[in-house]
C-alpha positions, 0 to 999 in steps of 0.5 A: 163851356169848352172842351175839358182840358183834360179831356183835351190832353187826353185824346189829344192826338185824336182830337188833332187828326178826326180819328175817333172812327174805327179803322174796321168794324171787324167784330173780332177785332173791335172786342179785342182792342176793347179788351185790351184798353178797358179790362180788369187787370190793375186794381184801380180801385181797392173794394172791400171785397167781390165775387162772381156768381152765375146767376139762375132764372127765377121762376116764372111763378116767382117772377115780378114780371107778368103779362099785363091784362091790358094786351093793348098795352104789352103787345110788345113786352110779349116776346120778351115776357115768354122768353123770360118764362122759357126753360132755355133762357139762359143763366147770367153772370153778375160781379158783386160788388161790396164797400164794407160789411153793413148790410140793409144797403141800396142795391144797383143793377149796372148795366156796361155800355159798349153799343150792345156789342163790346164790353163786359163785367171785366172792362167796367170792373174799376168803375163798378168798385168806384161807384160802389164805394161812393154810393156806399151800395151794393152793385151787381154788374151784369155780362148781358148777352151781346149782339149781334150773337144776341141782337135785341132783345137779349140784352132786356130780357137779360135786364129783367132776370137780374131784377127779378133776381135781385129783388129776391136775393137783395138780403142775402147779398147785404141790399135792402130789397126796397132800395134797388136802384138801375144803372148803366152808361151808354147802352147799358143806361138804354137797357136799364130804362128800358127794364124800368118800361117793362116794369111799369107795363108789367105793375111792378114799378114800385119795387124799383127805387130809382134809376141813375142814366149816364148819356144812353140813346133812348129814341128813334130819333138818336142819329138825327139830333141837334148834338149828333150833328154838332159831335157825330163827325168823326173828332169826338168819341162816338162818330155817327157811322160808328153808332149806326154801325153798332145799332144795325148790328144790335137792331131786329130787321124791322125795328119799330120806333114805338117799341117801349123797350127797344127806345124807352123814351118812345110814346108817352112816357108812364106816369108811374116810371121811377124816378130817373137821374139822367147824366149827360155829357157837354160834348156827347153826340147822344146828348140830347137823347138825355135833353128830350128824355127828360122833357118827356119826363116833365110830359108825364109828371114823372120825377127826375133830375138832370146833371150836365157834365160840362166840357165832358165827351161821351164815355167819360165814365171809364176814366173817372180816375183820369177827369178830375171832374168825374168823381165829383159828378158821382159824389152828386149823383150819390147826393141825390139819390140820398135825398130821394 
């Protein structure tokens, strides 16, 4: 299908002239400029109501993360798991988001996209709304740790805190417990499944419901995709320079390509992963990364589905109030989750 045509119109000028590709990679600079196309600013969308909270660190005694028995099988969930225990381990803050008054409401975690070093609770404020009054659910935004401040993996063991946090406060914020869903776009769907991994090493995967994945990068293979060839050149959203300049900044100095929660769909998949609702993008350079996810999905028998978003770029998530198309594929999505 071709290229959306408002997707066209909208990068129009972009498309013409190859000029996707930052003019730095100041660090300074690029979050400025971040702030200042996606902030908090205009109501886009009006919300029952929503509050910020600073969220503190569960105990390590009432965590549902634990070392697993198998120390074959948590090698790498180790450092992560003695950071979670650590006394130092930082508070978060989360945005909580409510559609109405009811309570006993699916929960979802989302986690923002922004190559793990841009973005925060403020620029995604709009979609968060959005999300929660068509998923009629209850969503905590999550301001993870950024890199390269706070390379990996910050921005997981910050994932797993607000799990851990969610699973005892769902109540009292109007969720059911039962019903905790993880989601993300970009880096923030990575994050999400990486915490999903986690918890299957851990056992505790059954208290997760499921889990919503907007066009994230999920493997060591990311830059050397079919689609990342095709998009990767500098007239879409997301050159390759741009996404290998975000990684390097976010990657450790030797990072393992087997390292369940650095590349979630790395290795056999668990058997027991949650179900898993993968959304990509026609013209997303990391599109495939959701293709070879889903196939390692049907690998492991685990359950999940797959929605194409036709003639979409990557990042249309943030303009769901300027592609026509968006919210129908949100509409979708909440369908799905309904049925499971």
């Amino acid at each position: 299908m071709p290229l959306d045509p408002e997707v066209r119109e909208f990068y129009k000028e972009k498309i013409e002239n190859r000029s996707f590709e930052p003019p730095t990679y100041d660090i300074h600079i690029l979050r400025s400029g971040a702030d200042r196309t996606f902030n908090d600013k205009a109501e886009i969308e009006p919300i029952f109501c929503w509050e910020e909270r600073v969220i503190e660190r569960i105990p390590d005694s009432e965590s549902a993360f634990r070392k697993p028995k198998d120390k074959s099988a948590g090698i790498h969930a180790d450092p992560i798991l003695d950071d979670l225990s650590s006394p130092d381990f930082p508070n978060l803050t989360v945005r909580i988001y409510y559609p109405d008054e009811s309570m006993g409401l699916p929960v979802i975690l989302y986690f923002h996209g922004g190559g793990f070093i841009l973005h925060n609770v403020r620029s995604h404020d709009s979609l968060c709304r959005k999300l929660a009054n068509t998923w009629e659910a209850v969503v905590v935004s999550c301001e993870y740790r950024l890199a390269p401040e706070y390379p990996y993996p910050a921005a997981v063991e910050d994932g797993c805190a607000l799990f851990d946090w969610a699973k005892i406060h769902a109540e009292e914020i109007g969720g059911n417990p039962e019903f905790i869903y993880l989601s993300g776009d970009s880096a923030g769907a990575s994050t999400a499944a990486a915490v999903s991994r986690m918890a299957c090493i851990t056992g505790c995967q059954d208290q997760i419901a499921g889990q919503i994945l907007f066009y994230g990068t999920y493997s060591a293979q990311a830059g050397s995709r079919h689609s990342m060839e095709e998009f990767g050149g500098g007239d879409y959203v997301l050159p390759k320079k741009m996404a290998d300049g975000f990684e390097g900044m976010y990657l450790p100095a030797h990072p393992d390509p087997n390292d369940p929660f650095l590349y979630p769909a790395s290795g056999k998949i668990p058997e027991n992963y949650p179900y898993t609702l993968l959304i990509r993008g026609e013209y997303d350079p990391l599109r495939d990364e959701s293709v070879d996810f889903a196939q390692k999905l049907d690998e492991a028998g685990d359950p999940h589905d797959e929605i194409l978003a036709e003639g979409m770029m990557h990042g249309f998530l943030l303009y769901w109030h300027k592609f026509s198309k968006v919210p129908l594929i949100l509409e979708e999505a909440g369908r799905l989750l309904s049925l499971r």
